[in-house]
KOLTINU-84630 format. One record per residue (C-alpha): residue number from 1; residue in one letter; z, y, x. Coordinates in nm, 2 decimals, always signed. Each point is the difference from the previous one (the first is absolute). Example, Ala and Ser with C-alpha at 12.3 -4.5 7.8 and 13.67 -1.06 7.14 Angstrom:
  vexvex  zake      up   north    east
       1     a   +0.78   -0.45   +1.23
       2     s   -0.07   +0.34   +0.14
REM end
This chain:
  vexvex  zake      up   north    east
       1     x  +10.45   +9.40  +10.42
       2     x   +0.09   -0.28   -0.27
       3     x   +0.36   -0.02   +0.16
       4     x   +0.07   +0.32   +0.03
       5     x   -0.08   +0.06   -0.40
       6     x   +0.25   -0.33   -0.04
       7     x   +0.27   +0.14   +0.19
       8     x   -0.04   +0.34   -0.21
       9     x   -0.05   -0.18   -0.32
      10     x   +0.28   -0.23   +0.04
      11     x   +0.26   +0.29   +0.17
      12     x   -0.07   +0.21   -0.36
      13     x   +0.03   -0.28   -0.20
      14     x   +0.37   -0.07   +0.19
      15     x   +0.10   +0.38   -0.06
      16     x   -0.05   -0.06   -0.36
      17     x   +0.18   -0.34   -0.03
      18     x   +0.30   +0.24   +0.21
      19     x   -0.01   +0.27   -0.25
      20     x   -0.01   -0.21   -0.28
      21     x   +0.29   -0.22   +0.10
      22     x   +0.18   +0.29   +0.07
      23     x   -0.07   +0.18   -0.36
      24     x   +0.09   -0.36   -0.14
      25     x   +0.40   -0.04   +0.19
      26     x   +0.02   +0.36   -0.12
      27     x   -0.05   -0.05   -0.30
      28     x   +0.20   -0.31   +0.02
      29     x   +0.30   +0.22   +0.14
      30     x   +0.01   +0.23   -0.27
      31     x   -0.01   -0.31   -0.28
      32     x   -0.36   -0.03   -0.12
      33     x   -0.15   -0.38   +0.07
      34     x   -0.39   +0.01   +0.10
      35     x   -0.09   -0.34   -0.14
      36     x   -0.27   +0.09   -0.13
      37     x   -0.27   -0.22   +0.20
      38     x   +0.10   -0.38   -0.03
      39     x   -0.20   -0.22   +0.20
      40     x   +0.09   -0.41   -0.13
      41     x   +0.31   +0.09   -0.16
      42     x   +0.11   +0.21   +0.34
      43     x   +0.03   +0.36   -0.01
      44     x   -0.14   +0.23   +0.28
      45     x   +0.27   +0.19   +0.14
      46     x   +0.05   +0.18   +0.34
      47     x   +0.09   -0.28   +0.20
      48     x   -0.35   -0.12   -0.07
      49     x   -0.13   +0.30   +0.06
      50     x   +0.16   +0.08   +0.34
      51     x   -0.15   -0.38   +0.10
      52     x   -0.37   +0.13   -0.11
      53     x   +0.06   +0.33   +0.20
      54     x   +0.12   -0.21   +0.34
      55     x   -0.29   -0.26   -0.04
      56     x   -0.23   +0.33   -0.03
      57     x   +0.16   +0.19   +0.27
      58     x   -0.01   -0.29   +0.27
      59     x   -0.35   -0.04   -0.07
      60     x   -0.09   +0.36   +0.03
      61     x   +0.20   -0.04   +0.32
      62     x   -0.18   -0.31   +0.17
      63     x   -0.34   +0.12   -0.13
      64     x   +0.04   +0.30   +0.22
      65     x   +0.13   -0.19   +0.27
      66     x   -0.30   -0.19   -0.03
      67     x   -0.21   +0.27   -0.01
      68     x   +0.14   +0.12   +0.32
      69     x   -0.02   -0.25   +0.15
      70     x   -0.38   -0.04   -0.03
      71     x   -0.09   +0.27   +0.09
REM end
């Protein structure tokens, strides 16, 4: 049951890192800069982003694998 709600939680939480890298380069395309969150003197920008939503989407992925496979 507790892997199943990781593999939902973490496949949301890598949708919204995808939509919010992809509202980010859009808005870098049409000329607005989104460095508004500076972490240590870096920025987050959708590079970073995109990173967070692989990490979150390979997780969801092997925690349902896992699931499967115990069952």
């Amino acid at each position: 049951m507790l892997i199943k709600t990781i593999a939902r939680l973490t496949y949301w939480v890598g949708m919204t890192c995808v939509v919010l890298a992809l509202i980010s380069r859009g808005m870098n395309a049409l000329g607005f800069e989104m460095t508004g969150v500076l972490t240590k003197g870096h920025p987050i920008d959708y590079h970073s982003l995109l990173d967070g939503a692989l990490l979150f989407l390979f997780s969801s992925i092997a925690s349902s694998l896992y699931a499967r496979l115990e069952h």
